[in-house]
C-alpha positions as CSV (number, residue, x, y, z in Angstrom):
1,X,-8.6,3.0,0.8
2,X,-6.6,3.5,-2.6
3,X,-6.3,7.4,-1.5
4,X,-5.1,6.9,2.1
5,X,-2.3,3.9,1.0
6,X,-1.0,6.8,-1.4
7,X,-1.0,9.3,1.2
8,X,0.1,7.1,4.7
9,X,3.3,5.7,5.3
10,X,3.4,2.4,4.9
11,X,5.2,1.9,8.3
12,X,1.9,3.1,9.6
13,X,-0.6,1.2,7.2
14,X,-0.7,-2.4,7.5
15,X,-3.8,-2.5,10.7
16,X,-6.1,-0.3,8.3
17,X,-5.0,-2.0,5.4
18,X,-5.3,-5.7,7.0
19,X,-8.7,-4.8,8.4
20,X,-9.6,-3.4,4.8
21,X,-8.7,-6.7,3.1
22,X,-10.3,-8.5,5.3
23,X,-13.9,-6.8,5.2
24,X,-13.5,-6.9,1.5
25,X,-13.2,-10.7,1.3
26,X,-15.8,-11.1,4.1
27,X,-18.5,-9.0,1.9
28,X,-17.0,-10.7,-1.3
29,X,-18.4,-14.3,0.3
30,X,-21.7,-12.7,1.4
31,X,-22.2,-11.3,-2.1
32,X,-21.2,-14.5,-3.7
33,X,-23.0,-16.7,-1.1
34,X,-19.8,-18.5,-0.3
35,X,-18.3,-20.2,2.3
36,X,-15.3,-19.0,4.7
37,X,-12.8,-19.2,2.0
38,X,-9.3,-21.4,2.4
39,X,-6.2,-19.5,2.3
40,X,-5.6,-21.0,-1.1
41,X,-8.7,-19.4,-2.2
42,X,-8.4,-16.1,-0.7
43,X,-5.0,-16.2,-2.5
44,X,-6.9,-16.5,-5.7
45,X,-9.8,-14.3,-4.9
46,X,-6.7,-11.3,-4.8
47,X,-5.1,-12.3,-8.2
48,X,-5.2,-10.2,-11.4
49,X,-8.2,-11.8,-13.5
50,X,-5.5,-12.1,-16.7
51,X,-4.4,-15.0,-14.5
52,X,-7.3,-16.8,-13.2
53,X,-8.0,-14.4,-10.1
54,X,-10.6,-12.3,-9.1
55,X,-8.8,-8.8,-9.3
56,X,-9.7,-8.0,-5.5
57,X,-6.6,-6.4,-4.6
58,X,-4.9,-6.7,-1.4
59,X,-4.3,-3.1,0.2
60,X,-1.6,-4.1,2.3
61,X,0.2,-6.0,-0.7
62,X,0.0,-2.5,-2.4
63,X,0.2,0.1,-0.2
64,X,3.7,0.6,0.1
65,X,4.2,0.5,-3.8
66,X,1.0,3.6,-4.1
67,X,3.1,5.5,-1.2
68,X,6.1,5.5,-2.7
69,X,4.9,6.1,-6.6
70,X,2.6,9.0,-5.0
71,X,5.9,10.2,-2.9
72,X,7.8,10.1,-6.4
73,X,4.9,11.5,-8.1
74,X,4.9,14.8,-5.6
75,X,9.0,15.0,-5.8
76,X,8.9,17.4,-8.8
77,X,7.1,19.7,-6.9
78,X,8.9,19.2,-3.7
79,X,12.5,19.4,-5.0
80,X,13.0,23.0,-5.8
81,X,11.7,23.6,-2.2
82,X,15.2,22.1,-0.6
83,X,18.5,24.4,-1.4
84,X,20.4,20.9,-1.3
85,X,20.3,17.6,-1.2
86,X,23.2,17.8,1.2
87,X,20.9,19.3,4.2
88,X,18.3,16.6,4.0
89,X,19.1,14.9,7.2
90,X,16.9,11.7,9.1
91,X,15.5,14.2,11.5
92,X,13.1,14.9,8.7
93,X,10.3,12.4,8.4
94,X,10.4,11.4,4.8
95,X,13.9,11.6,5.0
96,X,14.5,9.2,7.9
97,X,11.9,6.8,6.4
98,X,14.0,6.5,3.5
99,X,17.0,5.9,4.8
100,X,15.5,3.8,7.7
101,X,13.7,1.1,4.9
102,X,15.4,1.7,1.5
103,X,19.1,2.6,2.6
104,X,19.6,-0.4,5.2
């Protein structure tokens, strides 16, 4: 799941990721013989363990931060490939993500 929330816009993520996170706690309670956890403790099971969590991260809390560093990460290579930033226009899909979510 960490590869497709790096390469799957996060506009389009959030059922796989949801249904990810939620198979992952479901086999977390099997494994650890637990009951159907509260929402209090499912919000502990997904904390880093530097602060009293588990360290079973959430995919939809993080998916749209791995899209975009992987997005940033691939720019360097993608850059020289447009003439200038004054073509881009919202026609193209990255493009008209970005300025659909982060420009509003």
């Amino acid at each position: 799941m960490n590869y497709w929330s790096r390469i799957t816009s996060p506009g389009n993520f959030p059922p796989a990721a949801e249904a990810f996170d939620k198979l992952m706690l479901d086999t977390f309670c099997m494994r650890m013989k637990l009951p159907p956890l509260t929402d209090e403790a499912r919000t502990q099971v997904v904390l880093p363990v530097r602060v009293g969590g588990f360290g079973l991260s959430s995919m939809r809390i993080v998916s749209p931060a791995a899209w975009y560093c992987s997005f940033a990460h691939a720019f360097t290579r993608i850059r020289p490939l447009v003439p200038s930033l004054d073509t881009l226009t919202d026609d193209i899909a990255c493009v008209g993500f970005f300025s659909k979510y982060l420009y509003r």
